[in-house]
N, C-alpha and C positions, 0 to 999 in steps of 0.2 A: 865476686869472682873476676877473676882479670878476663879484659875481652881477648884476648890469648889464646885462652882455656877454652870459653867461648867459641870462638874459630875454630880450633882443632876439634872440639866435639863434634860439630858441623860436617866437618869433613869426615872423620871417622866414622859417623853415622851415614854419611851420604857412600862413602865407601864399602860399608857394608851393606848398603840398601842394592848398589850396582850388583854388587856380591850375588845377594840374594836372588835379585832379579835375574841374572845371568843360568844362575843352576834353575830356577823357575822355568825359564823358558829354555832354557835348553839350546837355543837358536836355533829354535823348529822352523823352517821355511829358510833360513839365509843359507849365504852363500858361505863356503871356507873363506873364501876373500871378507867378505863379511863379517865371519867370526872371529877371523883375526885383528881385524879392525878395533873390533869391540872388543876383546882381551887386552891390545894395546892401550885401549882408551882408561878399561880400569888399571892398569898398570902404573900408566902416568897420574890418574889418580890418587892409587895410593900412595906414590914415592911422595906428591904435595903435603897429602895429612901427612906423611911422617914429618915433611920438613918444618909446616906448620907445628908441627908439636916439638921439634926442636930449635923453632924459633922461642916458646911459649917457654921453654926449661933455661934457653938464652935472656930472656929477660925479666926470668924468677933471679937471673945469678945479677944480670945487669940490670935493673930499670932503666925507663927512661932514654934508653940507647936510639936514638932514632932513626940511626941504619939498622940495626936488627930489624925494630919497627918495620919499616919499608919492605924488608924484605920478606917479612910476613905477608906483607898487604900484597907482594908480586904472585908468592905462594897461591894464596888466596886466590888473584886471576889469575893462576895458571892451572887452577882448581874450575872457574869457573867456563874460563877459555878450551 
């Protein structure tokens, strides 16, 4: 499996785990400032996976490209970040 595919699982799992965690807790105790925080946070989240997975369909057409590359691996820390 390409490390691609890899990465985007990652995040799409980590996306829906935020997901879940969110309706879980309800953001029982915080603040509306707070919730909004955290709604922005998986937001920027998920726009990463998606991009990760259209770097991943980018270098099923291309290999080898190593700005696509790159710009997965930005994805990635802007995932992590």
């Amino acid at each position: 499996m390409h490390e691609s595919h890899r990465r985007t699982r990652r995040a799409g799992l980590a996306f829906l785990a935020l997901v879940a965690l969110s309706a879980t807790l309800g953001h029982a105790g915080t603040t509306t400032e707070m919730a909004a925080v955290w709604q922005t946070a998986v937001q920027y989240h998920a726009w990463h996976a998606l991009a990760v997975l259209a770097v991943g369909v980018l270098l099923l057409q291309w290999p080898g490209q190593r700005a696509v590359e790159v710009a997965g691996w930005l994805f990635v820390a802007g995932i992590v970040l």
